[in-house]
N, C-alpha and C positions, 0 to 999 in steps of 0.2 A: 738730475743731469748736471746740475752745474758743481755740486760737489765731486761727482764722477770727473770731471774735468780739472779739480781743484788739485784733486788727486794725483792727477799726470803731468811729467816734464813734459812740456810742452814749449817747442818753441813760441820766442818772446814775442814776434811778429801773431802767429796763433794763438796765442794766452790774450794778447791786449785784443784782437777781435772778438773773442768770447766773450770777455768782461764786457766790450760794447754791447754787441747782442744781449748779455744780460742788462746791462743799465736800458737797452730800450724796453724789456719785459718791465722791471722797476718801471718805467714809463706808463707802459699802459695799467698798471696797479697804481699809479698815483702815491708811491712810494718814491720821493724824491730824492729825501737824506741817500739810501740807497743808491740810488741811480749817481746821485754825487758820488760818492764812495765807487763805484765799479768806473763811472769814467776817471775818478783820479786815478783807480788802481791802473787802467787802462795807460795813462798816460804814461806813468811811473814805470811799469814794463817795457811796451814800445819806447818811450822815450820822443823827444822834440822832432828829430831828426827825420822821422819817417812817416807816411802819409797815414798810418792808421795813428800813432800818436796825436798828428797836429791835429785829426777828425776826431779824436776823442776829445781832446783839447776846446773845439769848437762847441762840440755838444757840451760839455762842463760848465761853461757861463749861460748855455739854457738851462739846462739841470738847477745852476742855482739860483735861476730867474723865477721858474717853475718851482722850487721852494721855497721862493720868498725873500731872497735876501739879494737882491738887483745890486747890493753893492761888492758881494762876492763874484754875480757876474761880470759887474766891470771891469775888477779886475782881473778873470780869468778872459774877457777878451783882452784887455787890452799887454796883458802878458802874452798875448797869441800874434798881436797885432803887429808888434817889436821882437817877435822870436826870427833869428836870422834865419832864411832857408823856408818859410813858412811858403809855399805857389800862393803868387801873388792875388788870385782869385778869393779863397780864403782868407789874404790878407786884408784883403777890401771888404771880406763879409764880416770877418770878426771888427774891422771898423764901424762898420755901419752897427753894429751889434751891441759894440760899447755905446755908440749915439742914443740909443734905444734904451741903454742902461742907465746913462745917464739922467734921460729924464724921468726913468724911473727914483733914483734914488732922489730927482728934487733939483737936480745941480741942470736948471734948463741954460745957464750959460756954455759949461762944458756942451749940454747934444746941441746948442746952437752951432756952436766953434764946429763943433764933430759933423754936425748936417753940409752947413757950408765946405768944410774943407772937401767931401767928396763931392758936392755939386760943380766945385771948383776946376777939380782935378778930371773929374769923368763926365761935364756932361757935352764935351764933342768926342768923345773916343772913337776909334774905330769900331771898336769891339762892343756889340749887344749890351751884353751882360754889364758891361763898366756902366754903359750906358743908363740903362736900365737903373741900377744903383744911385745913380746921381738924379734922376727921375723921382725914385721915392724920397729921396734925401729932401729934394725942393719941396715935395707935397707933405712931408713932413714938416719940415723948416715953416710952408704957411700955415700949420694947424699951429705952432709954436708961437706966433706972433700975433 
């Protein structure tokens, strides 16, 4: 299937969803390099600007979380985090994401900095979900200390 698809001009919008779809297959095969590879490809097609890009984007710092290398994630969140135009919802998930990252890679002052600054910012929002975020952020921040 997916070379059938490789095969065809296929608008860039439709081509970067397919690669997704394929990096979630990669997914459940526990093929991660892979799955890195289809959501970069993913990215690189769509492009920053557009909402399946910035969600391939998002997925790509799991991807290299789930193969192991938390400091490639970092940085494809926190490239996510700073890309102009990103819905700000997303922007607040790939934060919290990189926090995640961070103390994966060791660096627990950075997810301290990163926990606090969204408990900061979100925890009287109006909105659920903000809120929610800055909820885990605090119950993370007390496993941290």
């Amino acid at each position: 299937m997916w070379s059938a698809l490789a095969g065809r001009d296929l608008p860039p919008e439709e081509k970067a969803a397919a690669l997704v779809e394929r990096a979630h297959v990669y997914r459940e095969l526990d093929e991660y390099p892979a799955m890195v590879r289809s959501l970069r490809e993913a990215v690189e097609v769509a492009g920053w600007n557009t909402q399946t890009g910035q969600g391939a984007a998002y997925q790509l710092g799991w991807a290299h979380a789930y193969a192991g290398d938390p400091q490639a994630a970092l940085e494809a969140a926190d490239r996510l985090a700073l890309q102009p135009g990103v819905a700000p919802a997303l922007k607040t998930s790939a934060r919290w994401s990189a926090a995640l990252f961070a103390e994966r890679t060791g660096d627990l002052g950075r997810a301290r900095r990163e926990l606090e600054a969204l408990v900061a910012e979100f925890e009287d929002d109006e909105v659920e979900y903000y809120r929610n975020i800055a909820k885990l952020a605090s119950e993370r921040l007390a496993k941290l200390r």
